[in-house]
N, C-alpha and C positions, 0 to 999 in steps of 0.2 A: 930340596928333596926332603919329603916327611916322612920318616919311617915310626908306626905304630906298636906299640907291642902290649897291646889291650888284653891279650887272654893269656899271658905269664901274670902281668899285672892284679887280673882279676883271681887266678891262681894264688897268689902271693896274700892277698886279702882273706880268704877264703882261710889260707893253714891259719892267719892272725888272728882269726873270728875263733878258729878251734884252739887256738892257742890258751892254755886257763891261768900261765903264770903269771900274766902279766896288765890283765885288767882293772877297771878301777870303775867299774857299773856292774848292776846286777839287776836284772830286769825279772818281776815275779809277772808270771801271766796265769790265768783260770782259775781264780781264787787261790793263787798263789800255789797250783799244784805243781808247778816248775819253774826254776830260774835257769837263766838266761844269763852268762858273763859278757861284755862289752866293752867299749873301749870309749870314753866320751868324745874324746876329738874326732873320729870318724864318726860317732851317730850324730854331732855339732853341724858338720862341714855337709854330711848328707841330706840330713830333717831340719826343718825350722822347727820342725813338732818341738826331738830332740834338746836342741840349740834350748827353747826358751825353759823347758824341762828342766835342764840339767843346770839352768842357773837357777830356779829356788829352792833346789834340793839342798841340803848342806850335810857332808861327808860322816860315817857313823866312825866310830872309833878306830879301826882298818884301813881308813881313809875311804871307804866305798860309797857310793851313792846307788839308793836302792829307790826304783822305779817300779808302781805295781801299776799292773793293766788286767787288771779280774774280768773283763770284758773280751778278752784277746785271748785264742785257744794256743796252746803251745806248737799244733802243726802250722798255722796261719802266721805265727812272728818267726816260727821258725825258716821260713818263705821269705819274709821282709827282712831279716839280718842277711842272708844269705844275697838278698838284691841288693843292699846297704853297703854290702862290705864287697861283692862279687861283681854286681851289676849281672848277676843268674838267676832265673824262675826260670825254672822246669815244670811246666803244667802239661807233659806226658801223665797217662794215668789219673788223670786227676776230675773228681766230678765237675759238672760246671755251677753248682752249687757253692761249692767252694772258691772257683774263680769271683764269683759273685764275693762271695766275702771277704776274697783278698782284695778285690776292690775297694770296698767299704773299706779296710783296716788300713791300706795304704790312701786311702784321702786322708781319716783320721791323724795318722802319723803325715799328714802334711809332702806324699812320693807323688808330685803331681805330675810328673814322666809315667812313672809304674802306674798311677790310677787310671790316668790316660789312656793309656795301653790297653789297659785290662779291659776298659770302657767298649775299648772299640770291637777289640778279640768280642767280646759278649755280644757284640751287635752285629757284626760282618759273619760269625762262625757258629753262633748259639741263636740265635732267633727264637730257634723252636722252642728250648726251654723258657726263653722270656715271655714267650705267648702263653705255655702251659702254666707258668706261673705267675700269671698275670698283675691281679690284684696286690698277688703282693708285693711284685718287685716296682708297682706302681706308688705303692704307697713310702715304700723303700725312699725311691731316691728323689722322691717330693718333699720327704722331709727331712733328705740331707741338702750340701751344698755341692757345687763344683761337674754336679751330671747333668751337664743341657744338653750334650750328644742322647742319653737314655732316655730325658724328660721329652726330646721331640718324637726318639722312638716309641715310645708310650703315645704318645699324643696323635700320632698320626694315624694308631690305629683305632683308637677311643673315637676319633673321630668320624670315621668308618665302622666301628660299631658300640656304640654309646652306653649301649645296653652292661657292656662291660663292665664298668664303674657306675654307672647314673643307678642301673638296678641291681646292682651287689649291697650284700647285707653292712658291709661297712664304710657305705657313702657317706653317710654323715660324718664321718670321724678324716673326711678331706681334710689337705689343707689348705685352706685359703688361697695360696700361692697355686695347688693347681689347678683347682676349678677354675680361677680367674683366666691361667694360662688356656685352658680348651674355650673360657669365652669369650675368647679374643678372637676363634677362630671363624674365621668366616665357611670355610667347609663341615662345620660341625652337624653330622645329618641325623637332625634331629627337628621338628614343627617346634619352630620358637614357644607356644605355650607351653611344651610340655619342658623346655626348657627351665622357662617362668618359674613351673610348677616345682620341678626340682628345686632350681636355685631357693625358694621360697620354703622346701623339706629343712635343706641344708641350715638355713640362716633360723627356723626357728629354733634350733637344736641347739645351735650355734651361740642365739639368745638367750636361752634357757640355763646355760651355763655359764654366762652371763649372770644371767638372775642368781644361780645359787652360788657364786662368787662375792656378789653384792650385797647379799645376806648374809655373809659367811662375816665381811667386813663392817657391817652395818649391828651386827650382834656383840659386835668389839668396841666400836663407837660410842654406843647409848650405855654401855659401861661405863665405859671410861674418855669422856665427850671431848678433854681436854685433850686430845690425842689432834681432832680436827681442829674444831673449833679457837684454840690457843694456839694454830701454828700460823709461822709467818705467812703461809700462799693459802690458807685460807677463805679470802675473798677471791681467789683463783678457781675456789670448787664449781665444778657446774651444777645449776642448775636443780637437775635430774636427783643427783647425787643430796643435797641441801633437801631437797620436798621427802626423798627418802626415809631421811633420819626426822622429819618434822611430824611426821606421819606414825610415829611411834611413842606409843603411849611407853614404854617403860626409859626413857631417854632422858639419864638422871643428871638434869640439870635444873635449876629452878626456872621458872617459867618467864620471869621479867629477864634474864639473863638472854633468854634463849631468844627475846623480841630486842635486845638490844643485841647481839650476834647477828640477827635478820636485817635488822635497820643498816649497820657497819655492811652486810656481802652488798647489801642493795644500793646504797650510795656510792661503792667501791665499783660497781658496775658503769656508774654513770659518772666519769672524771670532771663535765662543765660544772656541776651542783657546784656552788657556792659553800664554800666552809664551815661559813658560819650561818647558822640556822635562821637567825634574823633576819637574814639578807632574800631569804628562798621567795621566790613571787610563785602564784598559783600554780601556773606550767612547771616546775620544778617539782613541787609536789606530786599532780599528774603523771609525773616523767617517774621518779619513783613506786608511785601507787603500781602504773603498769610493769613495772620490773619485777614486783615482788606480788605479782596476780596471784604465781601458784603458792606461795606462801605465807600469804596473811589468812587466807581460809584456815591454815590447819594451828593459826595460837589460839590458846586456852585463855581468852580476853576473863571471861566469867570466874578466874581463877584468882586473879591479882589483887591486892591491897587497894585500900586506898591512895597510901603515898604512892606505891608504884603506880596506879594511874597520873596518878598530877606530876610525878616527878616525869615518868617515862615514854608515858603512852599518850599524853593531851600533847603535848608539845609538835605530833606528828597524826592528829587525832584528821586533817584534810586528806591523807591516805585510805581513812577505814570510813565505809559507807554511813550514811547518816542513820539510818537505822539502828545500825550496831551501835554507834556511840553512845545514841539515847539508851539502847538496852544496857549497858555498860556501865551507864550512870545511875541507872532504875536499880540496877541488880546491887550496886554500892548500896543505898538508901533502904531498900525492900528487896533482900533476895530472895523471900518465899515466892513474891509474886512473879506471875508467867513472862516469859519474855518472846518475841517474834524469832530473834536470832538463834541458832542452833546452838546449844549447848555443849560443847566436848569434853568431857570426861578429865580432869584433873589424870597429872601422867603421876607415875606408880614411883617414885624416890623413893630406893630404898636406902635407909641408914646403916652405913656399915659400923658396927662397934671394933673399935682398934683396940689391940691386945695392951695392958698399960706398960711403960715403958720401963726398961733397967737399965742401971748402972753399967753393971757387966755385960758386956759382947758374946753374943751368941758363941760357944767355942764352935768351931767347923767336927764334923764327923769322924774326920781322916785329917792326917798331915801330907797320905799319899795322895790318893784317891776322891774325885770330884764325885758330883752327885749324876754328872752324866755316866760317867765309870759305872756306880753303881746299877743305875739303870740298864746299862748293856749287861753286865753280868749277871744280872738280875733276868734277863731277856734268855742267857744263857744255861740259865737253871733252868726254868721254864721251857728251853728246849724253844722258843718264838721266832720265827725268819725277821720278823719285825721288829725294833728294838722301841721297848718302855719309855716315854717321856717320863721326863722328872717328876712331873705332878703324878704322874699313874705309875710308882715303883711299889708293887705288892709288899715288898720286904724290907724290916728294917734292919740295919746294919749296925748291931749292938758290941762295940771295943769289949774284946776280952784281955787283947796282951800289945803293948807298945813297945818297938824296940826301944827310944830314946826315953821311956819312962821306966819299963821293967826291967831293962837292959837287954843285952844279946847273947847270952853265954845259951848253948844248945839245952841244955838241962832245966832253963826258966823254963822254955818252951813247953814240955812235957811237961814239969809241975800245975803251970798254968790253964793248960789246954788238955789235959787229962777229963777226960768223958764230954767234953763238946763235941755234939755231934753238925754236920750242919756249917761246915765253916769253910769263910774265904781268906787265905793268906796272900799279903800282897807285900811286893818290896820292890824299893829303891834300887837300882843301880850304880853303883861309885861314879863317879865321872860322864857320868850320860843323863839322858833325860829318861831313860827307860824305868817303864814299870811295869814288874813280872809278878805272877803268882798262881794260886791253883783253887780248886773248890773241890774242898772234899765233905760228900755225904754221911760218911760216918764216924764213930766217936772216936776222938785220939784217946790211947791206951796204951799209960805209962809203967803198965804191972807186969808186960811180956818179959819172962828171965831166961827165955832159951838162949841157946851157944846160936842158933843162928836167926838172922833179922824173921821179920813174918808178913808176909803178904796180904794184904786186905784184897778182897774181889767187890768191887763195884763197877756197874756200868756210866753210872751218870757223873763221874767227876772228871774233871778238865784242867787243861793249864793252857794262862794265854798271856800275852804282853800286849799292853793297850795303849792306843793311840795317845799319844801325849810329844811334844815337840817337833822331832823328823819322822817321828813314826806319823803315818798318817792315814792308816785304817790299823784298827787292830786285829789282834792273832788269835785265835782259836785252835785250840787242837784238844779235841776230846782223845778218851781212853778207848784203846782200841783190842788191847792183850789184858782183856777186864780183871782177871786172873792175880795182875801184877799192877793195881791201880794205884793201891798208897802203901807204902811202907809202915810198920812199927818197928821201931828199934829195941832191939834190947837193953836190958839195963844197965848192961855194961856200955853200950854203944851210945847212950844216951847224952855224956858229956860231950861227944864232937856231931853227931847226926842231929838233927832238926828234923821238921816234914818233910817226905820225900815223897813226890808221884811221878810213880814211874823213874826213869833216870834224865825225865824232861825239863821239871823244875826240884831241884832240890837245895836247902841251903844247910850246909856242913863246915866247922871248922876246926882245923887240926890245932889251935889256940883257944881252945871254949871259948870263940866270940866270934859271930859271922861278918863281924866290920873288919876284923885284920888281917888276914888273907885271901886270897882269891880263889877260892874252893867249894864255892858255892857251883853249884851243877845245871847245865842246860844242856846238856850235848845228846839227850835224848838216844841213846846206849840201850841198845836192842827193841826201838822203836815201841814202846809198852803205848807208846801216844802218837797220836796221827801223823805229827810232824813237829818239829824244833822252833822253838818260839823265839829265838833270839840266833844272831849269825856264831857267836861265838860258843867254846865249851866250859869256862868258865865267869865267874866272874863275883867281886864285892859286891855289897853294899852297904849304904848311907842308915836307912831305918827300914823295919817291918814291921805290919800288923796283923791281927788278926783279928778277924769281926764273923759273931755268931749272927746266920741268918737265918729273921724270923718275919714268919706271915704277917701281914698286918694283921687283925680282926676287922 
């Protein structure tokens, strides 16, 4: 006899989930506007998602592991723990909108019971809304995995009425996978040309981005040729791809190189050819002339030396039409005179001048802070959803004060950075990999003597901690209480306070030296800024900088 007792059980998991003393996950979901406490060995045992998660995280100094899903609404995970740890979804009251998405978020997280589930509820009890929202829930889960229960119910109705998808404004943007799936169907009622016709929409679109891929790749190439041409698989390229780049006059390689890279894909194509070129009888030649049809048209013959003929080009001279070689020969002897054979334009080599070399090594910028860092904060001055490449950072980032060079006593700080306006302060964390700091717009101002600190008002400064070892998107939190955005301290307060914004990032020491105690400030104390950039309320550090930011011209 079996006795059950699944709903104490699930009871029991449920107070554990609400439990907060004794966790060791913290899960940030919707741009990290809420966390989430957990417990790894039940989200291990539950999710493979979980399970492979939570082994390349590595624990922050609390021992916690911190998992972000910016993607994932706080109501929607808030559903999927409560199934995790309960085996409970309550979908009383609830759009079917949102069943849709908890679908989607439990395949993601790897609940292939719950996704299941949810799959079928949507198709047995919701219909109506899948039809109303046709296209898009068609396009949904064609280009996910794991809905062939959805994909047939799509399909069965596409197929009965075509028009659905085949004449919606965002056909072209199929995927492959489903098109193929409805032209499989033999019920699909539709007059096979018009079929044709579409499939024929589809695939130029399809080609076309293609094309501006190949171009995108091919403008990389003729740059820098030794990318293809000098790699091992090489003679692997097709075809297609080889007449591409041959076809381009700016493809900065010299010319005789470029006919001995052709000669090497063409021979590499035909394994019988005989090694040694003495040995080759007519049909061998033949065999390669027809190999390399589409690309002996496009070399620049009229362009090469003499040596390089005799050394390069005679030797293989039964490949190139009899025509051409005599012109070949003419043009060596008399190049004013006309020739029969088309002439191609010498390709466009440009010389790069290289900067001349030194002794000394470049010093790097920062001792904190990479040149990708800069560029995100740089993205964040500019207020950009998009963040700066390296090459395109507006600003440069000119050192005004090093901890490990000017030291750390609070009071350099102010000496130093007195009337800079415009500046980002960035620091080390003792014992972590973290780097915190803040950007302030306006002038630090070491002359304030009142009895109490003074508040600066700006909207546009921030504090964040950037992505570097565990952290693995960085933190943002702008000023939000503009009011209370950077501190000045007073004169007297100047030996132990440092910069302070807001009570989010501040570095303060009760020793005049921000490396020997642990007093430095994050705990973000009457929220002046969005949110707390780091888990902790205190904490050291190792070094800090600061660097003036200025426009390029």
């Amino acid at each position: 006899m079996s006795l059950n007792f699944f709903e104490k059980l699930s009871q029991n998991f449920i107070e554990l989930l609400n439990d907060k003393d004794d966790y060791n996950v913290i899960i940030q979901v919707k741009n990290k506007e809420k966390s989430f406490t957990a417990h790894s060995n039940v989200l291990k045992f539950r999710s493979s998602y979980f399970s492979k998660e939570l082994e390349n995280i590595q624990p922050n100094e609390n021992n916690i592991k911190i998992i972000t899903k910016s993607n994932i609404s706080a109501q929607i995970f808030d559903f999927i723990l409560k199934y995790i740890y309960g085996g409970i979804v309550n979908l009383e009251n609830v759009e079917t909108r949102f069943i849709f998405d908890l679908m989607l978020a439990a395949n993601e997280f790897e609940l292939v019971e719950l996704s299941k589930k949810l799959e079928i509820i949507l198709i047995e009890d919701k219909a109506s809304w899948l039809k109303t929202h046709f296209s898009f829930v068609y396009h949904i889960v064609f280009n996910k995995e794991n809905f062939k229960n959805l994909e047939n119910f799509c399909n069965n109705i596409v197929v009965k009425y075509p028009n659905l998808i085949f004449d919606s404004s965002d056909f072209t943007s199929l995927p492959e996978s489903s098109l193929v799936s409805l032209l499989k169907r033999d019920d699909l009622q539709m007059k096979e040309i018009k079929i044709w016709d579409y499939v024929i929409k589809w695939g130029k679109l399809f080609l076309s981005k293609i094309k501006l891929l190949e171009n995108f790749c091919n403008n990389i190439v003729v740059k820098y040729p030794n990318l293809i041409f000098d790699s091992s698989d090489f003679t692997s390229l097709p075809e297609s791809s080889l007449v591409s780049l041959l076809k381009r006059d700016d493809l900065q390689m010299k010319e005789i190189k470029i006919w001995d890279y052709v000669i090497k894909w063409g021979v590499a194509q035909n394994t019988t050819l005989p090694t040694n070129l003495k040995e080759w009888t007519k049909d061998n030649f033949l065999t390669l002339k027809a190999t390399l049809k589409q690309c002996l048209p496009l070399i620049r013959y009229f362009h090469f030396s003499v040596d390089e003929v005799l050394d390069s080009i005679k030797p293989y001279k039964k490949i190139i039409d009899k025509q051409l070689w005599e012109d070949i020969n003419q043009h060596l002897v008399a190049p004013k005179r006309p020739v029969e054979s088309i002439i191609l334009p010498a390709r466009s080599v440009f010389v790069t001048k290289l900067p001349s070399r030194t002794n000394e090594p470049k010093e790097p910028f920062s001792t904190i802070i990479s040149e990708d860092h800069a560029a995100e904060i740089s993205s964040w001055i500019d207020r950009k959803t998009i963040t700066y490449s390296t090459t395109n950072i507006p600003y440069k980032f000119e050192l005004v004060l090093r901890g490990t060079k000017e030291g750390f006593a609070p009071q350099t700080f102010w000496n130093i950075c007195h009337g800079h306006a415009r500046t980002v302060v960035v620091a080390k964390v003792k014992g972590t990999d973290e780097i915190v700091g803040g950007y302030n717009p306006l002038a630090w101002d070491n002359t304030y003597n009142g009895e109490a600190n003074d508040w600066m008002k700006t909207k546009d400064s921030f504090i964040f901690s950037l992505k570097n070892g565990n952290l693995r998107n960085s933190i943002l939190s702008r000023v939000i209480e503009t009011e209370h955005a950077i501190r000045h301290s007073s004169i007297m307060e100047q030996k132990f306070q440092g910069p302070y914004f807001g009570y989010g990032f501040c570095l303060y020491s009760n020793y005049s030296n921000f490396t020997l105690d642990s007093t430095n400030i994050s705990h973000n104390y009457s929220d002046y800024y969005e949110k707390r950039i780091r888990p902790s309320n205190y904490f050291s550090i190792n070094n800090y900088e600061v660097f003036k930011v200025v426009r390029k011209s």
